[in-house]
KOLZA-148580 format. One record per residue: x, y, z of N, C-alpha, C, O in turn; residue in three letters. Coordinates in steps of 0.02 Angstrom, whole numbers, plus 50000, padded with zeros to 5 digits. Layout:
BEGIN
XYZXYZXYZXYZALA;...
% end
This chain:
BEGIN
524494949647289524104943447291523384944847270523114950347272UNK;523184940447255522264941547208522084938247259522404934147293UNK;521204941547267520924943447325520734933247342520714930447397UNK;520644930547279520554923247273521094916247315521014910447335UNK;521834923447307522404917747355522274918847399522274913747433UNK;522014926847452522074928847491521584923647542521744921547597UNK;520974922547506520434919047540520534913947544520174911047584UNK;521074909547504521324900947503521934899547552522114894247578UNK;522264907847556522694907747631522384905747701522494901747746UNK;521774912447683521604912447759521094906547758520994906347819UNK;520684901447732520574898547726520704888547724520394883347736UNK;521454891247695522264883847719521944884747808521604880947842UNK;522204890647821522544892447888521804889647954521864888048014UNK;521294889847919520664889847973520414882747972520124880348021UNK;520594878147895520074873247883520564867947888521154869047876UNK;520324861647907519884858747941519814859148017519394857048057UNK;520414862848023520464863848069520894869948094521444869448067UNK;520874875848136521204882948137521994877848175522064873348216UNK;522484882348130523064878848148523294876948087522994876848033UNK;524174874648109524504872448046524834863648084524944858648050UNK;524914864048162524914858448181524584858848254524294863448282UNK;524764851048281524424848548344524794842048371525214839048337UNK;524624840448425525054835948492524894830048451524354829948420UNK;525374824248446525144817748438525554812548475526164812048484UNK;525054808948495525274802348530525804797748491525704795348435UNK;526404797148533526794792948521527034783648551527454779448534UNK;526494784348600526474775248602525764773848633525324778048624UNK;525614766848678524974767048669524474770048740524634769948800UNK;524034771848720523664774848789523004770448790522594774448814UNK;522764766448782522114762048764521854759248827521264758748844UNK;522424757248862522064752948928522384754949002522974756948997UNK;522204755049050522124754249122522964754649120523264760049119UNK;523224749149119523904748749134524264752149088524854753349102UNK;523984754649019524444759448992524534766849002524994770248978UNK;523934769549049524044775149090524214774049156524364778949190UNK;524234768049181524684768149260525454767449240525884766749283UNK;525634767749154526324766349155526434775049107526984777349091UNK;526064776749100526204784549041526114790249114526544794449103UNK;525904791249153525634796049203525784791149280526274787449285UNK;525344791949328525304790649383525024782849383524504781449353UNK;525514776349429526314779649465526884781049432527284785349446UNK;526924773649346527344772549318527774780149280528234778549242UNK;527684786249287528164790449265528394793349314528424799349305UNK;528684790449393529094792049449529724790549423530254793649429UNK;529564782649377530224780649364530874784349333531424785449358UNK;530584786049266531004790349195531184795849259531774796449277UNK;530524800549300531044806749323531324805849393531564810749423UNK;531324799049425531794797649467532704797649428533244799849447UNK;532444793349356532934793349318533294799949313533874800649332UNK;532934804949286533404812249254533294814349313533654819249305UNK;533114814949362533474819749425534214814349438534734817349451UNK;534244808149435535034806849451535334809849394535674814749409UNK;535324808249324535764808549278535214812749217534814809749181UNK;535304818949217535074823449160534774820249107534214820249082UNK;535504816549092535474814649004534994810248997534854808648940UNK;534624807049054534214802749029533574807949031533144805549068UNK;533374814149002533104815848964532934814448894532414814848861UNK;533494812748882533534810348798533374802548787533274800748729UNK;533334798148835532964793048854532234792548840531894789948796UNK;532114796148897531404794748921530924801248900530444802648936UNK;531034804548851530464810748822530814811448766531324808848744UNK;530274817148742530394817448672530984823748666531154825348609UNK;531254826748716531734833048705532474830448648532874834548625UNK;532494825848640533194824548599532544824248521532694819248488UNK;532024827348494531894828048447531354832948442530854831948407UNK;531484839348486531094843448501531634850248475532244851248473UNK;530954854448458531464860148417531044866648438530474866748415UNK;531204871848476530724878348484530874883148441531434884448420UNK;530224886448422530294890548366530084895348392529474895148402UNK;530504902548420530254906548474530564914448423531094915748395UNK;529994917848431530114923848405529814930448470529634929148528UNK;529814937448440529714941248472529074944048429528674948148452UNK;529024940948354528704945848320528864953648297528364957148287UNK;529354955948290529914961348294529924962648196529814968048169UNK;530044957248167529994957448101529684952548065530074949548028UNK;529314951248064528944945948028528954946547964528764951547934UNK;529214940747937529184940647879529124946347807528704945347764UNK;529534951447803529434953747765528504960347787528214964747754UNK;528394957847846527494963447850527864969647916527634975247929UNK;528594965547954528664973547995528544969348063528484963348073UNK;528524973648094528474972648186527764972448209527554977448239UNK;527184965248196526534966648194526624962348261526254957348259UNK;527014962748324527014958948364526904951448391526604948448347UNK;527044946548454527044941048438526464935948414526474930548384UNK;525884940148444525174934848417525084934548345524764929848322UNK;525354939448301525314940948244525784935448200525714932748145UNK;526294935348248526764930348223526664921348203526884917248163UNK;526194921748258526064914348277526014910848216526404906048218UNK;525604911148147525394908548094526104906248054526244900748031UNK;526624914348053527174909748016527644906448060528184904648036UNK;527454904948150527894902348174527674894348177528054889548184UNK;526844894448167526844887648170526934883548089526934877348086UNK;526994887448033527234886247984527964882747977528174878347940UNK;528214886148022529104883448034529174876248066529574871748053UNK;528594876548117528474868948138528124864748077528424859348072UNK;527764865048044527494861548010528264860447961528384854447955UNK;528744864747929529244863147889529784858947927530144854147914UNK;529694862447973530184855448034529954848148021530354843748004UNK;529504847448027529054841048030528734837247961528374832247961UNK;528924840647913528584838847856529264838147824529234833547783UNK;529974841447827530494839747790531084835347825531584833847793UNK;531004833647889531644829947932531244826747998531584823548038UNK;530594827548007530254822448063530374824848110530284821048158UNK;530724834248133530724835648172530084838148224529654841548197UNK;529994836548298529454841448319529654847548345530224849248361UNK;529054851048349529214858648351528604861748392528004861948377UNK;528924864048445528344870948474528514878348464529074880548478UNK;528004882048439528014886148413527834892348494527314892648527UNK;528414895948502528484901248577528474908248551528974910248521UNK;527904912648561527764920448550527924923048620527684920548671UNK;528324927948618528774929548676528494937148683528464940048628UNK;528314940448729527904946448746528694951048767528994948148812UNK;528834953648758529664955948783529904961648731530154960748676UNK;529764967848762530164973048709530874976148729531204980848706UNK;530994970748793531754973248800532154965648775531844960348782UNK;532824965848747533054959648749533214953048784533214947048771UNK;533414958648853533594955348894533194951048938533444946348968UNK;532484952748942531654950448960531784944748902531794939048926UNK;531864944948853531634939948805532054932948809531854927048807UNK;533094937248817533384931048831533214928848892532994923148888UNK;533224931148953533164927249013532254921449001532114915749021UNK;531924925448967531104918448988531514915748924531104911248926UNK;532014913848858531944909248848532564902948880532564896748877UNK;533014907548907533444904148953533114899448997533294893549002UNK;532694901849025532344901049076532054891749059532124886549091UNK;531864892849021531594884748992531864881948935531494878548899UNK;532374882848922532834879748883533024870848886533114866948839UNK;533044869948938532854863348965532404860148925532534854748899UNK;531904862948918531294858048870531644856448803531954851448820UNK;531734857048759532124858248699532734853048689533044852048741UNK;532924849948642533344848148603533844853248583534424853148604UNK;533514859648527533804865148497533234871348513532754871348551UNK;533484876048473533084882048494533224886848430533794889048421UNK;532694888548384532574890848326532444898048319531834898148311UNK;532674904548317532604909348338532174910948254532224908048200UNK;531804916248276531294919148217531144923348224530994926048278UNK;531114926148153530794934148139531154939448198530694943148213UNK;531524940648223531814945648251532174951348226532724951148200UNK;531934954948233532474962348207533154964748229533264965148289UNK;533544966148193534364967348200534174974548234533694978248224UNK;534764975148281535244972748272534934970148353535374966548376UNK;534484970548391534474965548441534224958848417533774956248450UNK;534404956148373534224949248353534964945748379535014940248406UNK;535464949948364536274947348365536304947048450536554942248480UNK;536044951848478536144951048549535914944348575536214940948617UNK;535184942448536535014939148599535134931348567534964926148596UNK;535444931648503535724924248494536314924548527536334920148571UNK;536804927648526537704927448546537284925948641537394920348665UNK;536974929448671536794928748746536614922448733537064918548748UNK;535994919148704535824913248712536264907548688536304902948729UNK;536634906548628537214902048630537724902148700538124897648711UNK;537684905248724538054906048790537854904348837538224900848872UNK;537284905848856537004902348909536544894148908536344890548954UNK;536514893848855536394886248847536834880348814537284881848774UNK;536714874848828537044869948800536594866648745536724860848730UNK;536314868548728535994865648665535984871548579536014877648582UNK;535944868148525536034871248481535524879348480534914879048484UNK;535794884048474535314890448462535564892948386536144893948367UNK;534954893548350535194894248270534524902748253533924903648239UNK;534814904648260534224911748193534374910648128534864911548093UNK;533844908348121533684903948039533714913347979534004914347925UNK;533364917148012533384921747979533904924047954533894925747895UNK;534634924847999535174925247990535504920347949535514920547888UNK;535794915547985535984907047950535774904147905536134902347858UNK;535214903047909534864900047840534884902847774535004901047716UNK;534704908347805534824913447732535404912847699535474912547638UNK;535964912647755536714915647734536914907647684537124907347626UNK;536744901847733536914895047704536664894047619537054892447575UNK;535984895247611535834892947550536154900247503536374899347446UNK;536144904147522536384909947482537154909447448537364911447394UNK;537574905047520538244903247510538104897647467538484897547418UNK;537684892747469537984888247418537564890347357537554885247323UNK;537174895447323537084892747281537534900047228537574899247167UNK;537814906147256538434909047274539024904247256539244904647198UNK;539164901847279539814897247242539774895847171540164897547126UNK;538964890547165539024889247117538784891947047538964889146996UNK;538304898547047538284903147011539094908246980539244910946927UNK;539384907547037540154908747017540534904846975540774907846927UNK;540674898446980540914894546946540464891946867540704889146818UNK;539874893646879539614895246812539954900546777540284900546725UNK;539794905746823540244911946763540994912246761541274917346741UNK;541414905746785542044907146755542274910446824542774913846816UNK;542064910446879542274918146932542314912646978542054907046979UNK;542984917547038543064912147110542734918047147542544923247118UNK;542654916347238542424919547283542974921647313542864925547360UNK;543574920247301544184920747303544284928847279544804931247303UNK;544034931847251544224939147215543694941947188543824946747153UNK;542854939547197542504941847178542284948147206542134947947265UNK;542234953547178541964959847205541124959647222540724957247181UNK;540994961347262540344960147299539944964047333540054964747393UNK;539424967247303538904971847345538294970147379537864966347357UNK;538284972447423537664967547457537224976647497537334981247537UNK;536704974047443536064979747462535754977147523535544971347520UNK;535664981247596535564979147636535884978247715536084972747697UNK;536054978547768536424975947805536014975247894536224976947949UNK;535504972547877535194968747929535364960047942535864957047922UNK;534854957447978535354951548015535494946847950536004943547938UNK;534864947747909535114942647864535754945747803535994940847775UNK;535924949447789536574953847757536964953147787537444955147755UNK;537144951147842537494953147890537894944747879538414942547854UNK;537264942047919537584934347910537694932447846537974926947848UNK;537614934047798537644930347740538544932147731539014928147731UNK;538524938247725539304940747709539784937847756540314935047741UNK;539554938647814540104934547852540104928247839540684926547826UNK;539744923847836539784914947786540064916647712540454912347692UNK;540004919747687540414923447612541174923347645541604919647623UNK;541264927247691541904926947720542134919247724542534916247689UNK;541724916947779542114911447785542174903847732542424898347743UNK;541834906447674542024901847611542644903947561542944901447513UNK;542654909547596543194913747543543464920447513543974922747488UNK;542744922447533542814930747515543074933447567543054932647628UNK;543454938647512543774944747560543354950347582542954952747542UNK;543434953147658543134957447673543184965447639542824970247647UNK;543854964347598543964971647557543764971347482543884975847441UNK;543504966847471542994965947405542164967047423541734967447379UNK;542074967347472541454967547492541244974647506541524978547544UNK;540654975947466540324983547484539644983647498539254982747451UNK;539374984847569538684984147596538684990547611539114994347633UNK;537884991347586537494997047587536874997147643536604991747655UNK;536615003947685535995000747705535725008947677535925012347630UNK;535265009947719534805016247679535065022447674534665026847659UNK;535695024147685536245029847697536675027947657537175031247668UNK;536805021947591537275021647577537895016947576537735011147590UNK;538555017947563539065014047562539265013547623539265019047650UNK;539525006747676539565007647750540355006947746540735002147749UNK;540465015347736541515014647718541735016647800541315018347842UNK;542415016247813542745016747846542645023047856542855025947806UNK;542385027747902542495035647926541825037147943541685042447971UNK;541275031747923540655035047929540475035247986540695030948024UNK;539875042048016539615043048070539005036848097538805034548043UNK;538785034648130538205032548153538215025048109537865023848060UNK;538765019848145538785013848115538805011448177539165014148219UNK;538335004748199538315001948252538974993748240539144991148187UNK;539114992648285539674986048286539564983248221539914984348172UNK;539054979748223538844974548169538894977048104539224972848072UNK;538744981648069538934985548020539484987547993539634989447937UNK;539914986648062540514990348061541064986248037541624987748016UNK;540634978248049541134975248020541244972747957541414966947944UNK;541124977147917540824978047852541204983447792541364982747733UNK;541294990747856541504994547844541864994547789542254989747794UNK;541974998047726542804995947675543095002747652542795006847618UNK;543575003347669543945009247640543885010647550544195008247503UNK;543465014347555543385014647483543005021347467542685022947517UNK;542895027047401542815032247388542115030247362541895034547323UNK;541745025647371541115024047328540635025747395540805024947454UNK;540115027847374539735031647404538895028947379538465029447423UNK;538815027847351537925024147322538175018747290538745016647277UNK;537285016047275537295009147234537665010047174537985005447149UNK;537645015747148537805015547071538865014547085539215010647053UNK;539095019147137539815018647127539955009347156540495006647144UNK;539505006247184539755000947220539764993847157540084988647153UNK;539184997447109539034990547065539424990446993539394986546945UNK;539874997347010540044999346931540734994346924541254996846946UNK;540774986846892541394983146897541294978546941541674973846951UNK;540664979746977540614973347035540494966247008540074966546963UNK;540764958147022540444952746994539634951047036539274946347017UNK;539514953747069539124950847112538794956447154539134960747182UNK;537964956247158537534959247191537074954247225536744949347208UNK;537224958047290536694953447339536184957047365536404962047395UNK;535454956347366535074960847380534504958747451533944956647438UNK;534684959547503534164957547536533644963647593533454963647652UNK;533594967747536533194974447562532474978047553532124981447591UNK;532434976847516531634979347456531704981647395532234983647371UNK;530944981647358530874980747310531054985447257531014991347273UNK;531324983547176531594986147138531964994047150531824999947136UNK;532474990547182533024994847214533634994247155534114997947164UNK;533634991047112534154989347095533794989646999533414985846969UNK;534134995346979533884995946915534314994546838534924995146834UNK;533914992746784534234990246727534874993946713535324989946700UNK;535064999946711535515004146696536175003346757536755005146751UNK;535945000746802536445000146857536774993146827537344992246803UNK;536314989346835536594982046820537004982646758537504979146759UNK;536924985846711537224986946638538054988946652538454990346608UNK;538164988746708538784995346732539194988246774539804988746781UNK;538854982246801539284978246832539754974446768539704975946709UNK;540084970646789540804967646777540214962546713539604962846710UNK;540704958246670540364953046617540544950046660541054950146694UNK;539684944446662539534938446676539424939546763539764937446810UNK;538864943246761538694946846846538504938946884538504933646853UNK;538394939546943537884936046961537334939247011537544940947067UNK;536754940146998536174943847042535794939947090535374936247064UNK;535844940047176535284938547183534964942247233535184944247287UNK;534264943147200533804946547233533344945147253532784944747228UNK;533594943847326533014942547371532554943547405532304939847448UNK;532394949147386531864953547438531304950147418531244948647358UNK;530734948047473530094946747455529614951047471529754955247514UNK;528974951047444528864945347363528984949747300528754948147245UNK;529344955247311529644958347250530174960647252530244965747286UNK;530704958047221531434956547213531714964147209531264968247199UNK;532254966447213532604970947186532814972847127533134977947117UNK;532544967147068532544967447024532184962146996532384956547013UNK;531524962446942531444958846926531684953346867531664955146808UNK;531934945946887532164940946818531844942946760532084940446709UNK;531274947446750531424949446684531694955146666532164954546627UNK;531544961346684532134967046691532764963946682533054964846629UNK;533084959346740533884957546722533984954846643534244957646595UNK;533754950146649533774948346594533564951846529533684949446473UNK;533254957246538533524958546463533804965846463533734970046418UNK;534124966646523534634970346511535194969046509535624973346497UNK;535354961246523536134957746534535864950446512535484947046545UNK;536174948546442536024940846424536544936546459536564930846435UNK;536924937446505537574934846545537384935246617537814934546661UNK;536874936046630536834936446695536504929446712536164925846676UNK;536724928646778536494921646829536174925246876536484929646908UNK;535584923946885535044927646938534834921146974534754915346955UNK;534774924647036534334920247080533754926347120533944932147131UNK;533094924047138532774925647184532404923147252532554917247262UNK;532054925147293531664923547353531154919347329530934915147368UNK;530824919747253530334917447257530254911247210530744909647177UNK;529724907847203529664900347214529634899247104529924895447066UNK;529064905347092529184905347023529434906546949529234905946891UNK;530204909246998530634908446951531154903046943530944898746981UNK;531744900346914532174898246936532694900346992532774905947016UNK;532984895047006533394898147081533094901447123533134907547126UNK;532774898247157532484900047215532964898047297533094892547320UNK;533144905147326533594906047387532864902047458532504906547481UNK;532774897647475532404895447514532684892547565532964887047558UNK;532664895847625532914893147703532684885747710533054882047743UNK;532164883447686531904875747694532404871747656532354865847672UNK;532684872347628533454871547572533924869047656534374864847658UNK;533724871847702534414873247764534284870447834534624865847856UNK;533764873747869533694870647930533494866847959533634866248018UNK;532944861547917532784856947946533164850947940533014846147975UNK;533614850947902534344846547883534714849547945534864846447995UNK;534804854447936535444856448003535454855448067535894853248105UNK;534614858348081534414852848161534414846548152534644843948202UNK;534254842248109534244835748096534874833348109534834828248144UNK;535624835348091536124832248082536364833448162536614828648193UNK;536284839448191536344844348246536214838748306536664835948337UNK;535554837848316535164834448347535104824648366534934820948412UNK;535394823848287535664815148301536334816148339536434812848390UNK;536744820048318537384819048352537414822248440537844821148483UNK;536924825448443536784827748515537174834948502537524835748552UNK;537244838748471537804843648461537674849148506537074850348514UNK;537974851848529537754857148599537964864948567538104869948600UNK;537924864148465538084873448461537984868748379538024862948357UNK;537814876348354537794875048273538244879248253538034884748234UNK;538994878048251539634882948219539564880748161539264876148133UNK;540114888048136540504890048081540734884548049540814885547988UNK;540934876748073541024872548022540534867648001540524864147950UNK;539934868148070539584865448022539164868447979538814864647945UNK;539104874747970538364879147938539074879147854538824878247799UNK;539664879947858540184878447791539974871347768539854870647708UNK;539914866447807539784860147784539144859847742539024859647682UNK;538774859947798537844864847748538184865247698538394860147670UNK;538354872147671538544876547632538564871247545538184871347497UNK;539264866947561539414864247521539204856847499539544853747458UNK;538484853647535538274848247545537614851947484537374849447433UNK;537524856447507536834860847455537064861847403536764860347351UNK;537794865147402538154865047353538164859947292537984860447234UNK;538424855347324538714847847279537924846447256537764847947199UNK;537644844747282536864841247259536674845147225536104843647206UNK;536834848947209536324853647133536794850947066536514849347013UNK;537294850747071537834848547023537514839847010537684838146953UNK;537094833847049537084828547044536594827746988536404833146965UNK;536334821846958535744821446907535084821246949535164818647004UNK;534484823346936533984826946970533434819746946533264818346888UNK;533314817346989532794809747016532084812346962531864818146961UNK;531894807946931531244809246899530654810746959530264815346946UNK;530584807747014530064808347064530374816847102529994819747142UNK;530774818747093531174825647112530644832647053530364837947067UNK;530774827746971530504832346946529844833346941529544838646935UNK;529604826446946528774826846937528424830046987527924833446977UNK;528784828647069528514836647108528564843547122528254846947162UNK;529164845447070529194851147035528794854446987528654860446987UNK;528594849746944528214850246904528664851846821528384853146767UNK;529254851446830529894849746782530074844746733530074838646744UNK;530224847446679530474840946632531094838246642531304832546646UNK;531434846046648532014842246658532574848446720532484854446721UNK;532834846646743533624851446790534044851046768534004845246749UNK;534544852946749535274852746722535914857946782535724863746784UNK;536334857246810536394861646831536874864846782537304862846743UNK;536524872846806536694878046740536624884746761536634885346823UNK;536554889246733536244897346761535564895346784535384898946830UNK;535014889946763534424891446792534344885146839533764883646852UNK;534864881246867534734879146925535514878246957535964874446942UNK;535474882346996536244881247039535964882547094536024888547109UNK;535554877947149535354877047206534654871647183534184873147146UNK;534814864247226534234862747227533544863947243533404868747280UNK;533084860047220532424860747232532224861847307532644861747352UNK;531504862847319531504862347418531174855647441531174853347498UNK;530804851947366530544846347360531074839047360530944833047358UNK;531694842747364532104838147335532234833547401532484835847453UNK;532054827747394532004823047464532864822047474533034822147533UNK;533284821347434533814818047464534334824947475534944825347466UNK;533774830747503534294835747551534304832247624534674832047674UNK;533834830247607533844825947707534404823447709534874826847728UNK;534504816247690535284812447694535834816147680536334815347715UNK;535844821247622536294823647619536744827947652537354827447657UNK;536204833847685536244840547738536344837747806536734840147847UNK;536064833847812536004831547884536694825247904536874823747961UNK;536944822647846537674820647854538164823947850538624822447887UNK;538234829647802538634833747814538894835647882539454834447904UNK;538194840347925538274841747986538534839548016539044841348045UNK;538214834048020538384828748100538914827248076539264831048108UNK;539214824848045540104824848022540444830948038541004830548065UNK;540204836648026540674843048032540614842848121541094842748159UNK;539884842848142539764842548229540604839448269541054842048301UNK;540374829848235540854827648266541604829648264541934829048315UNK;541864831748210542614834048173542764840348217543334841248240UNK;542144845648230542444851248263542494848948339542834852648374UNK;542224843548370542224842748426541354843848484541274841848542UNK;540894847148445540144848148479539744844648499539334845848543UNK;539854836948453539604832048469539694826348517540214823448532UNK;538954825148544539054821848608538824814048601538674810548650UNK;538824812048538538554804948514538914804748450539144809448418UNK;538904795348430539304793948368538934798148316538534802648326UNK;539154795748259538794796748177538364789948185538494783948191UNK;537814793548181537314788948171537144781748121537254781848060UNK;536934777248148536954772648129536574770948054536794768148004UNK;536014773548065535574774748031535674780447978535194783147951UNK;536364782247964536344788647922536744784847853537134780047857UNK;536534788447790536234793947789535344791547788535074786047784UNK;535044799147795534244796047812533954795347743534304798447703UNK;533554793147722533044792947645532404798047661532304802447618UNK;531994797947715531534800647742531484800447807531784797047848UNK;530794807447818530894809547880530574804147912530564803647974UNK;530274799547869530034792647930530564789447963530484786348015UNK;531204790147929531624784347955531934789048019532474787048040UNK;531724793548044531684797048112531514790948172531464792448232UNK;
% end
């Protein structure tokens, strides 16, 4: 970054005010009787109410549109384990994308806790406040612990966007980079550089669209993770593939597909030259890919690339995912974000890149035109009608698997996050 963004970052971040959001009033407070009815006596009533009957939480406060965005600070973003105060900036960022793409609110929770189990119990602990619960920046493999503990002990949705999100937009735009090149997920051979939470989840959502687990070859900094190896923890393990390939180079030689979510230019022209015709690459490591779209490209005129970042085509962006998914999650009252609905995601992101792309879509792109093709097979993050789209999906898949504790909304599908 030039020293000029650096100062317009920290500068976003301080002016007009330090912060990315803040509390706002939602009805009126102006007169005498509108604080004897917001505070003391008139709010005996609402929690006379939810001490008889819970659910009238979702009544009388804002928790049926409340979302916590709680990290440990463990991995932040691509800078490492700079702990939770450090975190705070991209956690209240996540609230501001909550709130700026689906009208969700969001408090942003830095959790002091270097054991897991410290971390799940304080957020167990107040889980109650919350609608859903947004897990962030956490490092594998206790990231897996303390979501599987916390889906368990609560009844409300618990999602690690780091994991999920990733895996969702990766899966749909994965499909349809495939079906560009003529290729199913059905038999595609598949390497995935990497096998932390987000590798991890992505392949297993790969699984459950279609891929086989014996086409699949994940690597982490030791290599091919085959069947016999020493020092593989669970999660890895389920990964494992009986196979004689041993590095990147034996895993990519014939492979259709490289997935990269590890660091930078790991993944070199001469390797890529060695995968199968009509690859598909995506490399996501930020903010420097595993390969750069120009390297690929002109070492493979057949290749479909996608990356992490915003100025190339195909851009892999979690904002593509979760604020639709709590959105759909959250109207239906859904008490877990499963496997059919994060597939539903999947193919709702999917389909909408394939649709014709809204002139007011392109003009805040800054685009003449979209086609879907090799250089767009995943929509925009600007693209307003992921709201209605993502967020019906869900709540349809919610209700179908059984999670949901309210109809399909009346009001669906949404146009904007005003119509919240």
């Amino acid at each position: 970054m030039s020293e000029d963004f650096k100062k317009a970052a920290l500068d976003y971040h301080a002016q007009p005010k330090p912060g990315k959001i803040a509390v706002a009033l939602t009805t009126s407070a102006e007169t005498q009787g509108d604080l004897a009815l917001a505070y003391s006596p008139g709010v005996a009533e609402p929690v006379r109410a939810i001490a008889e009957n819970a659910e009238d939480a979702y009544r009388y406060t804002a928790k049926g549109n409340l979302v916590a965005v709680v990290t440990d600070g463990s991995a932040i973003l691509g800078l490492g384990n700079l702990g939770p105060l450090a975190s705070k900036p991209v956690m209240e960022g996540k609230s501001l994308l909550f709130k700026r793409f689906a009208g969700i609110d969001s408090v942003d929770i830095e959790v002091e806790a270097d054991d897991p189990k410290d971390f799940i119990k304080t957020v167990a602990n107040i889980a109650n406040t919350w609608g859903g619960i947004n897990l962030e920046d956490i490092k594998a493999p206790e990231c897996f612990e303390i979501e599987k503990a916390l889906i368990e002990q609560c009844d409300i949705p618990v999602f690690h966007d780091d994991q999920h999100g990733t895996a969702i937009v990766t899966a749909a735009g994965m499909l349809n980079a495939l079906e560009i090149q003529g290729k199913s997920i059905d038999d595609a051979k598949i390497v995935c550089l990497g096998a932390g939470a987000a590798a991890i989840a992505c392949m297993r959502l790969l699984v459950s669209c279609g891929a086989s687990k014996e086409n699949i070859f994940m690597l982490d900094r030791r290599g091919v993770i085959y069947e016999g190896r020493d020092g593989i923890n669970q999660y890895k393990a389920e990964f494992m593939n009986r196979t004689d390939k041993r590095t990147l180079e034996d895993a990519c030689n014939g492979a259709d597909v490289f997935v990269g979510l590890s660091g930078a230019n790991l993944l070199s022209a001469d390797v890529l030259k060695t995968m199968a015709a009509n690859p598909v690459v995506f490399a996501c490591s930020n903010p420097d890919p595993e390969i750069s779209p120009e390297l690929a490209n002109g070492a493979r005129d057949d290749v479909v690339m996608a990356t992490g970042r915003s100025d190339y085509p195909n851009q892999v962006n979690n904002v593509l995912g979760f604020p639709f998914i709590f959105r759909g999650a959250l109207d239906v009252r859904a008490t877990a974000i499963n496997e059919e609905m994060k597939v539903a995601a999947v193919h709702a992101i999917k389909e909408l890149a394939k649709e014709p792309v809204p002139q007011v879509v392109l003009d805040a792109c800054g685009e003449e035109s979209l086609t879907y093709g090799p250089d767009y097979i995943i929509p925009k993050p600007l693209d307003g009608r992921l709201l209605g789209t993502v967020s019906a999906a869900v709540a349809k898949a919610a209700i179908d698997s059984g999670v949901a504790q309210l109809p399909y909304p009346a009001n669906y599908p949404l146009t904007s996050a005003d119509d919240v």
